[in-house]
C-alpha positions as a Markdown table, in Angstrom:
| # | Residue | x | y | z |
|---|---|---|---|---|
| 1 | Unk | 68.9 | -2.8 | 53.8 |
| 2 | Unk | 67.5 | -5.2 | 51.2 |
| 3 | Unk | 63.9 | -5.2 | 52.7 |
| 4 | Unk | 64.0 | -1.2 | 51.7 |
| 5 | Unk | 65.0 | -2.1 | 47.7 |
| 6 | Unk | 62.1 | -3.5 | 47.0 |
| 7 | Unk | 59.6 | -0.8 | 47.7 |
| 8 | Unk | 62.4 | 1.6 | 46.6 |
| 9 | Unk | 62.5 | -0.1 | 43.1 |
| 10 | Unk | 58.7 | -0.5 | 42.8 |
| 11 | Unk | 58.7 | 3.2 | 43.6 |
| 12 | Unk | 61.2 | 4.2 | 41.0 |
| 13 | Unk | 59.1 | 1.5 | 38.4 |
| 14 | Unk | 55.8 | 3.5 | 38.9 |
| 15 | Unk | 56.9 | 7.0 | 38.5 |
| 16 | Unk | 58.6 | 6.2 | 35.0 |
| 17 | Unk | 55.3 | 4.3 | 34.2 |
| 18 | Unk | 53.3 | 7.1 | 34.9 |
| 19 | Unk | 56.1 | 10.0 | 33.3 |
| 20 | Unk | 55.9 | 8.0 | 29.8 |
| 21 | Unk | 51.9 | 7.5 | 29.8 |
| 22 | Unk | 51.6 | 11.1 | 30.7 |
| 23 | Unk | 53.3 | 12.0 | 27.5 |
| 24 | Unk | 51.2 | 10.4 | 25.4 |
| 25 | Unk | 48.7 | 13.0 | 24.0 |
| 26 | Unk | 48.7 | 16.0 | 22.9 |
| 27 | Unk | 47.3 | 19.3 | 24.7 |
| 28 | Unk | 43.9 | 20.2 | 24.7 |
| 29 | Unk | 43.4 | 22.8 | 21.8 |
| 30 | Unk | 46.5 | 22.3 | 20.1 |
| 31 | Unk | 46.8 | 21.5 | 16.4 |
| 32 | Unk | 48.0 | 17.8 | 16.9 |
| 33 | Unk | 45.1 | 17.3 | 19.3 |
| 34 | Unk | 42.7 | 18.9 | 16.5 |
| 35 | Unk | 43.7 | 16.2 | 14.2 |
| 36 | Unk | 43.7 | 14.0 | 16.6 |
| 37 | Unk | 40.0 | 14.9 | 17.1 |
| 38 | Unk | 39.4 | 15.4 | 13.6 |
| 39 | Unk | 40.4 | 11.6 | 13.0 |
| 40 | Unk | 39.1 | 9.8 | 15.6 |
| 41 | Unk | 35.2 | 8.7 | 15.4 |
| 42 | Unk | 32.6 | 10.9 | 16.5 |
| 43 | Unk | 30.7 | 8.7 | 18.2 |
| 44 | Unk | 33.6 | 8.0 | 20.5 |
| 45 | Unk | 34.4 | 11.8 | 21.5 |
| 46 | Unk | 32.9 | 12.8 | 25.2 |
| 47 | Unk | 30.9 | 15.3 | 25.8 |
| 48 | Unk | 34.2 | 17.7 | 27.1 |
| 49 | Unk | 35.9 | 16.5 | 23.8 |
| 50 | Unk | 33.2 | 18.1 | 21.4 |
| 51 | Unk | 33.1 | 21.3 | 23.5 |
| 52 | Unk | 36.5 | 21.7 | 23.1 |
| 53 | Unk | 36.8 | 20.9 | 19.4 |
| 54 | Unk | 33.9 | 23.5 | 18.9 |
| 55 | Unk | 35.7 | 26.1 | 20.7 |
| 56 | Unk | 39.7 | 25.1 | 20.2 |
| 57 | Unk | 39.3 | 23.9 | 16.3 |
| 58 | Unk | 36.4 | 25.3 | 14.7 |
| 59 | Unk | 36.2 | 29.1 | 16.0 |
């Protein structure tokens, strides 16, 4: 029994790891990620992040 806690708990460790960094930003095309967008550097955006601003934020 106690050699199937420790995967059990490592398990249980990862999925809330994973459930609270996957809540971090906001959706694609939304007005938070917009201003998001609209305040963080330009030089740091990707290639998919301008495309997206152009068609989520400025049409």
């Amino acid at each position: 029994m106690k050699f199937l806690l420790k995967p059990l708990l490592c398990t249980a460790l990862l999925a809330s790891a994973m459930a609270g960094l996957s809540a971090c930003s906001p959706e694609v095309g939304s007005k938070e990620w917009c201003a998001d967008m609209k305040e963080k550097p330009k030089g740091d955006w990707s290639a998919n992040e301008a495309a997206d601003f152009a068609k989520s934020c400025v049409f």
